[in-house]
C-alpha positions in Angstrom: 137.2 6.9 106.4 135.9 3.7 107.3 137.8 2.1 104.4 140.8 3.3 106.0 140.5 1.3 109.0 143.3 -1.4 109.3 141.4 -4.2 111.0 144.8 -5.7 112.2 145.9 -2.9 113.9 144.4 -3.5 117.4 144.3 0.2 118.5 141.3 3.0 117.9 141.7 4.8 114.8 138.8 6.5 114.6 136.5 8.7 117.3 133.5 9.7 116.4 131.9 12.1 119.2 128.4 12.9 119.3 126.5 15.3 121.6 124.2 13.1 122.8 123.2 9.0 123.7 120.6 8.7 121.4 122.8 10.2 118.8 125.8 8.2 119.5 123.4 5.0 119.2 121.8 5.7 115.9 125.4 6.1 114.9 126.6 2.9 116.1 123.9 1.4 114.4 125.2 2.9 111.1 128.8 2.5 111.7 127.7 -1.6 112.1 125.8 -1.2 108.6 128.5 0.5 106.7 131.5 -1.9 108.2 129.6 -5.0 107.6 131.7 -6.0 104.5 134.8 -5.1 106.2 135.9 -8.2 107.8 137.3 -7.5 111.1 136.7 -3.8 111.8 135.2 -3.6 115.7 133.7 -0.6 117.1 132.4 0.2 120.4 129.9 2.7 121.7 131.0 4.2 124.7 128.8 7.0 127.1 127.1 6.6 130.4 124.1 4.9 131.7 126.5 1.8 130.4 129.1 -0.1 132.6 132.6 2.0 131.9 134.4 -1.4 133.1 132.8 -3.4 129.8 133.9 -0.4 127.3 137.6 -0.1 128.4 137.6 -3.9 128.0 136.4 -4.1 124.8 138.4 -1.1 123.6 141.5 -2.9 125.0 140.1 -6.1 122.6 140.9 -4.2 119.9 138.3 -2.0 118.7 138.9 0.2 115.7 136.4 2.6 116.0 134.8 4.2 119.2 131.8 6.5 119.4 130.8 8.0 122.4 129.5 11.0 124.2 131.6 13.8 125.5 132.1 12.8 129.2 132.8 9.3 128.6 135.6 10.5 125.8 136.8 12.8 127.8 137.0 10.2 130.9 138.7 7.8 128.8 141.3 10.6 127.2 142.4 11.3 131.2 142.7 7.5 131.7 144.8 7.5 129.0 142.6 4.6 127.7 142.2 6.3 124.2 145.6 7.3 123.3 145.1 10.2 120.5 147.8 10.2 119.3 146.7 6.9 117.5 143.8 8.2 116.7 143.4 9.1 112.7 140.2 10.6 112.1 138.1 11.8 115.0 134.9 13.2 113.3 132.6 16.4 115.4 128.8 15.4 114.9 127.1 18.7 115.8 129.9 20.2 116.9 127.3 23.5 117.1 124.9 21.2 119.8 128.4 20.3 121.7 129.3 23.8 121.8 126.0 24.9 123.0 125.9 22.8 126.2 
């Protein structure tokens, strides 16, 4: 999936949602590890307890890839700041925990 990313193509193309901010870190962390060779991919890690001002601009930057939380995703779907229609993978991490809650 990661391959996939187009670096040029200054729009999210992939949403990874996690249950949780701890989770959604340790993902960013990975994300950063595994695109490290892809020159120009850009992700952004976007949930609360974080300034929602500083996401949206680095989302509007250009960031590929965006992981986040579900209320910030959610807030940013409404805002029609992630358009997903664009979007071409959006990966579930423990859908079951999300579902739970």
């Amino acid at each position: 999936m990661l391959q996939n990313v187009i670096p040029d193509l200054p729009k999210p193309q992939v949403v990874i949602l996690a249950p949780t901010r701890e989770l959604a870190l340790q993902i960013e962390e990975e994300c950063f590890e595994l695109t490290r060779g892809l020159f120009g991919v850009r992700g952004v890690l976007v949930c609360g307890g974080m300034s929602f001002r500083n996401q949206v601009a680095r989302i509007q930057r250009g960031a590929n890839i965006i992981i986040g939380t579900p209320g910030r995703i959610m807030e940013m779907l409404r805002q029609k700041i992630i358009e997903p229609r664009q979007v071409n993978y959006f990966v579930l991490d423990e859908v079951d925990r999300m579902l739970d809650m």
